[in-house]
DOGUTI-272278 format. One record per atom (N, C-alpha, C, CB): chain; atom name; residue number from 0; x, y, z. Coordinates in steps of 0.02 Angstrom, whole numbers, plus 50000, padded with zeros to 5 digits. Glycine has a CB too. Layout:
# DOGUTI-272278
ch,at,i,east,north,up
A,CA,NUM,X,Y,Z $
...
END
This chain:
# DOGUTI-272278
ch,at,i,east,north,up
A,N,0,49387,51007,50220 $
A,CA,0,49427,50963,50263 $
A,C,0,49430,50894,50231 $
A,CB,0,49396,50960,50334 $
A,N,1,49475,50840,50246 $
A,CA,1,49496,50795,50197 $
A,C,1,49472,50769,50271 $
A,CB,1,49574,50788,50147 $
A,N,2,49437,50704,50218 $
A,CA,2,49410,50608,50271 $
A,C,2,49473,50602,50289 $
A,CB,2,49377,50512,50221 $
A,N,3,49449,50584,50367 $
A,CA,3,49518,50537,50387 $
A,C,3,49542,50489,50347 $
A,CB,3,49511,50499,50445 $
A,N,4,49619,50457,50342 $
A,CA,4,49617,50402,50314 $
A,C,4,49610,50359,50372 $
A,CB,4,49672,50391,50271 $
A,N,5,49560,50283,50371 $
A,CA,5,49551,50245,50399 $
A,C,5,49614,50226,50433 $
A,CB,5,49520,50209,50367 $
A,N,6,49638,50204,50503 $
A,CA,6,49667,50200,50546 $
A,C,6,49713,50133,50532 $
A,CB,6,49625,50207,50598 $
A,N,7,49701,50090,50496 $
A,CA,7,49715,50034,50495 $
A,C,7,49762,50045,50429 $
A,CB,7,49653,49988,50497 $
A,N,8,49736,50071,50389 $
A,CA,8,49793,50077,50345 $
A,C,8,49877,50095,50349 $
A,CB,8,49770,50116,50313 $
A,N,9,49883,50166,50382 $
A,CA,9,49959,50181,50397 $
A,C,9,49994,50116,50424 $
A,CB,9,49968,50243,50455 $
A,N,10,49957,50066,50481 $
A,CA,10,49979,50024,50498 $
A,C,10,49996,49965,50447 $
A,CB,10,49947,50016,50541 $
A,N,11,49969,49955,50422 $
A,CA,11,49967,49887,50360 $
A,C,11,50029,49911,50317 $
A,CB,11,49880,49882,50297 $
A,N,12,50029,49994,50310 $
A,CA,12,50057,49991,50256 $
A,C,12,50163,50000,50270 $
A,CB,12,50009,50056,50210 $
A,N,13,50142,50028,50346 $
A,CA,13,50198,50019,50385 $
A,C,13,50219,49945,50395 $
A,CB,13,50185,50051,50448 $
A,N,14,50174,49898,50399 $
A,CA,14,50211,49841,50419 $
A,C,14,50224,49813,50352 $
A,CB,14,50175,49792,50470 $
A,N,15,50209,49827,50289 $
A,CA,15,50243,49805,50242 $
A,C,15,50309,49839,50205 $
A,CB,15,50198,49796,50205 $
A,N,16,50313,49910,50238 $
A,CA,16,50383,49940,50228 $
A,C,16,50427,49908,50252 $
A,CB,16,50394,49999,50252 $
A,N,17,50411,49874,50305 $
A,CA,17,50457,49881,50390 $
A,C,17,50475,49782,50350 $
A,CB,17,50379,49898,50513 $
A,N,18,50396,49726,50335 $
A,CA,18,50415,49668,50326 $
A,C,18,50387,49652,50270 $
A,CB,18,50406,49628,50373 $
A,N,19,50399,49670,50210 $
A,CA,19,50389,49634,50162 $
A,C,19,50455,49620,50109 $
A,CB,19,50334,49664,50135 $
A,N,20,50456,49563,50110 $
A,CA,20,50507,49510,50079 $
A,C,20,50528,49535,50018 $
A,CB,20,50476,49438,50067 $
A,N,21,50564,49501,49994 $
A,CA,21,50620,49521,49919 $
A,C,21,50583,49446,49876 $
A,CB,21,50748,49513,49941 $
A,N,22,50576,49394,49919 $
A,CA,22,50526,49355,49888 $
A,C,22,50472,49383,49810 $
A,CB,22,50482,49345,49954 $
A,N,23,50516,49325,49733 $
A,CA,23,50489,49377,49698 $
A,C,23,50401,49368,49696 $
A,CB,23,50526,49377,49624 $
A,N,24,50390,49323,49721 $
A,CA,24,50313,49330,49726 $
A,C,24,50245,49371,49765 $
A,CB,24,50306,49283,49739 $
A,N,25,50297,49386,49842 $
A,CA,25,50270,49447,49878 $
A,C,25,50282,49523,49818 $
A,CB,25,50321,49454,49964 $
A,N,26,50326,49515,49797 $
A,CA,26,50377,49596,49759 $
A,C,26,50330,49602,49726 $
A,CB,26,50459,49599,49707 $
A,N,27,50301,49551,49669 $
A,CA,27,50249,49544,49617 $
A,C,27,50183,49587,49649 $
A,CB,27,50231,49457,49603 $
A,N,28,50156,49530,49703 $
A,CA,28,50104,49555,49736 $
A,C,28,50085,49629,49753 $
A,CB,28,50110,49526,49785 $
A,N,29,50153,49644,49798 $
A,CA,29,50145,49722,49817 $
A,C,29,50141,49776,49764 $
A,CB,29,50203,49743,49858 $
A,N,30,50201,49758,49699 $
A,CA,30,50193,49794,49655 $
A,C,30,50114,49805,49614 $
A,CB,30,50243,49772,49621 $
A,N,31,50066,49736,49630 $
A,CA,31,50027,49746,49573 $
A,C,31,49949,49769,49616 $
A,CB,31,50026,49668,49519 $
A,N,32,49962,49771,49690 $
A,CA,32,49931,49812,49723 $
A,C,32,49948,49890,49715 $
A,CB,32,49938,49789,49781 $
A,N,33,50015,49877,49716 $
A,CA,33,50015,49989,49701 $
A,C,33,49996,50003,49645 $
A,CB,33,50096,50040,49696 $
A,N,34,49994,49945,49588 $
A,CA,34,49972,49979,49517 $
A,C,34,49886,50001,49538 $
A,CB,34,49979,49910,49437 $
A,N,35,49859,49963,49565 $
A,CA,35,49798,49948,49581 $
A,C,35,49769,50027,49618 $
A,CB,35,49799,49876,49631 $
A,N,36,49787,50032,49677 $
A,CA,36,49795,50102,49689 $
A,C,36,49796,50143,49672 $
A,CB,36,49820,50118,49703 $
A,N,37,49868,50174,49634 $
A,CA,37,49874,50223,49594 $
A,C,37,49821,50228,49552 $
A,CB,37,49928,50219,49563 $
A,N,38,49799,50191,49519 $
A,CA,38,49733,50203,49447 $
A,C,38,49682,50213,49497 $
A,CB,38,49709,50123,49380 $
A,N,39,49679,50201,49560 $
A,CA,39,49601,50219,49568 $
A,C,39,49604,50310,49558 $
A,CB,39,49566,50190,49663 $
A,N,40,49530,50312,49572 $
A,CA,40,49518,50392,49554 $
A,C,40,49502,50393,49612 $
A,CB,40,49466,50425,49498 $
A,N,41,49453,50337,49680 $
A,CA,41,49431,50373,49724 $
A,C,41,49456,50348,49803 $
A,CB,41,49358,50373,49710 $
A,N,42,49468,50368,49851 $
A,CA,42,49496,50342,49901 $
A,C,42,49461,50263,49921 $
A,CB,42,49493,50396,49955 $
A,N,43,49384,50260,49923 $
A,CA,43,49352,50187,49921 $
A,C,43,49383,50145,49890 $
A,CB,43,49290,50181,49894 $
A,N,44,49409,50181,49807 $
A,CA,44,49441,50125,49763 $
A,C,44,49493,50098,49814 $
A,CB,44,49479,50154,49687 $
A,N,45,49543,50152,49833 $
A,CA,45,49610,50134,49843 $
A,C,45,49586,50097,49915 $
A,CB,45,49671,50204,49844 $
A,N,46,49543,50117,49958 $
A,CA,46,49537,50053,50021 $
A,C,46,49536,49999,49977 $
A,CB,46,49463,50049,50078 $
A,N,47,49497,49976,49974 $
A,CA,47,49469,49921,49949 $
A,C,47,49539,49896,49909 $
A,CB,47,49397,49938,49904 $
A,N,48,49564,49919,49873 $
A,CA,48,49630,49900,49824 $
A,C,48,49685,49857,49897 $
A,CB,48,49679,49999,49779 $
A,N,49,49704,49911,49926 $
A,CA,49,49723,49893,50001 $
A,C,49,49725,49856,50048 $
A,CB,49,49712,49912,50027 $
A,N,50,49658,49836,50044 $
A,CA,50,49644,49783,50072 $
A,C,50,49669,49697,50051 $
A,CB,50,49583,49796,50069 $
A,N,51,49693,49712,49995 $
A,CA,51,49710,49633,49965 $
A,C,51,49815,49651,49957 $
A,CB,51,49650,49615,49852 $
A,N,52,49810,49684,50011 $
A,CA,52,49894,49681,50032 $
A,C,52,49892,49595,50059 $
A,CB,52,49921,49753,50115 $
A,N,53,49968,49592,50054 $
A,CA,53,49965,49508,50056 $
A,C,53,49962,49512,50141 $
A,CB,53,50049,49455,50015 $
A,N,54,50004,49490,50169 $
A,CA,54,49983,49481,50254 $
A,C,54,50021,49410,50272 $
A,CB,54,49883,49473,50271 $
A,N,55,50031,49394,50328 $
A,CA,55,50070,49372,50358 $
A,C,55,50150,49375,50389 $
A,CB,55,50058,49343,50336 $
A,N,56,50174,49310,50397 $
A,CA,56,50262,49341,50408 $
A,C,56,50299,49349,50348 $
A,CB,56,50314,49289,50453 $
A,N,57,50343,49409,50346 $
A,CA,57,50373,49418,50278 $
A,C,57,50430,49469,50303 $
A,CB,57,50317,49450,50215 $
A,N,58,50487,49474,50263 $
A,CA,58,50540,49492,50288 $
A,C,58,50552,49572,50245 $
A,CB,58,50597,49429,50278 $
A,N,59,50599,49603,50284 $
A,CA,59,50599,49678,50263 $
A,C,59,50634,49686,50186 $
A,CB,59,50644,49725,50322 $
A,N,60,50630,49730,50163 $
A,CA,60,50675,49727,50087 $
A,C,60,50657,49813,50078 $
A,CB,60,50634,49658,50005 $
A,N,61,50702,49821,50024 $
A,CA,61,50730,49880,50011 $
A,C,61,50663,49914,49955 $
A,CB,61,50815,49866,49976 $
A,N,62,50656,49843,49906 $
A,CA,62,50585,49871,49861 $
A,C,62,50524,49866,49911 $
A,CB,62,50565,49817,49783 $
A,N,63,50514,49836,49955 $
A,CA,63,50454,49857,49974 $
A,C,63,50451,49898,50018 $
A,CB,63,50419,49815,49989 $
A,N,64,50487,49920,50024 $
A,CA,64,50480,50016,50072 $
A,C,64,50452,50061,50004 $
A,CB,64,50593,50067,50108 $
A,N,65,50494,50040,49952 $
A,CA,65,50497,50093,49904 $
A,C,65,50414,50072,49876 $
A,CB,65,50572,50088,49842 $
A,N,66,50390,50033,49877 $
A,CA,66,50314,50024,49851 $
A,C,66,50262,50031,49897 $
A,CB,66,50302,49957,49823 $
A,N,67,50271,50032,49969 $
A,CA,67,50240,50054,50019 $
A,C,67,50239,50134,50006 $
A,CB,67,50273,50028,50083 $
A,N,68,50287,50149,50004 $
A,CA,68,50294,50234,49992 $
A,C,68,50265,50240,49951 $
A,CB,68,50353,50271,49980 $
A,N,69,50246,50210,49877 $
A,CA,69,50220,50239,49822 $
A,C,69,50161,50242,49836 $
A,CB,69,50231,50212,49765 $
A,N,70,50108,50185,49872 $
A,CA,70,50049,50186,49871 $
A,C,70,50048,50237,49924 $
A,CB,70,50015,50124,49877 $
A,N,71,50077,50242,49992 $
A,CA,71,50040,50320,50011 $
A,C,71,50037,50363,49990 $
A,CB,71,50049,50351,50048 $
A,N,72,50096,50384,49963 $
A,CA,72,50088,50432,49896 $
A,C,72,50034,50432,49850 $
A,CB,72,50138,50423,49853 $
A,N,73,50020,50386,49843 $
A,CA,73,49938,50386,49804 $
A,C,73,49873,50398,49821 $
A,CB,73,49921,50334,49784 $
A,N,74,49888,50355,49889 $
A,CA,74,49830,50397,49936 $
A,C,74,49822,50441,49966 $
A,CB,74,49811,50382,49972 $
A,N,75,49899,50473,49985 $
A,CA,75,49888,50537,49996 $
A,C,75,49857,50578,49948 $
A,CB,75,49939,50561,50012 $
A,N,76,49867,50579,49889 $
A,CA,76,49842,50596,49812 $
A,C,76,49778,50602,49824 $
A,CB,76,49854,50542,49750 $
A,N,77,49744,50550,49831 $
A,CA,77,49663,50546,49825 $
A,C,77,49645,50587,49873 $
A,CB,77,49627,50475,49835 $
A,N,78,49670,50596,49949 $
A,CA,78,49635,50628,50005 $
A,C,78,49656,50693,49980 $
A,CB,78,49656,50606,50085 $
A,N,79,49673,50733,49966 $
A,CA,79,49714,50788,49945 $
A,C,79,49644,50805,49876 $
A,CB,79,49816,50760,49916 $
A,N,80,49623,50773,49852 $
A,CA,80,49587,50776,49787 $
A,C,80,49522,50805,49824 $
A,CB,80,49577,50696,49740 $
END
């Protein structure tokens, strides 16, 4: 049976599909959190990676759905492992 993923995540990572900005400095950010992710090997990695999602108010955009998606995809990866 696969660990839950912690509860807080789907949410975080939903609200950065739903509001994270085109701003290229959030784009930067999110992108270099999914790099971060993806390379982990173990789901701890990828919390912990996760955890330094940026946060606050930020507006919706088209790349950060698409980098929200990548990192669950990654973590789905790890729980699946």
């Amino acid at each position: 049976m696969l660990p839950p993923i912690p509860s807080r995540w789907p949410g975080v990572l939903a609200a950065l599909a739903l509001g994270a900005g085109c701003d290229d400095r959030e784009a930067a950010d999110l992108a270099r959190v999914k790099t971060e992710v993806c390379a982990c090997k173990t789901s701890t990695c990828a919390q912990a990676a996760l955890a330094r999602l940026p946060t606050g108010k930020v507006t919706a955009s088209h790349r950060a759905q698409g980098l929200a998606r990548a990192m669950l995809d990654c973590v789905a990866r790890l729980y699946e492992a």
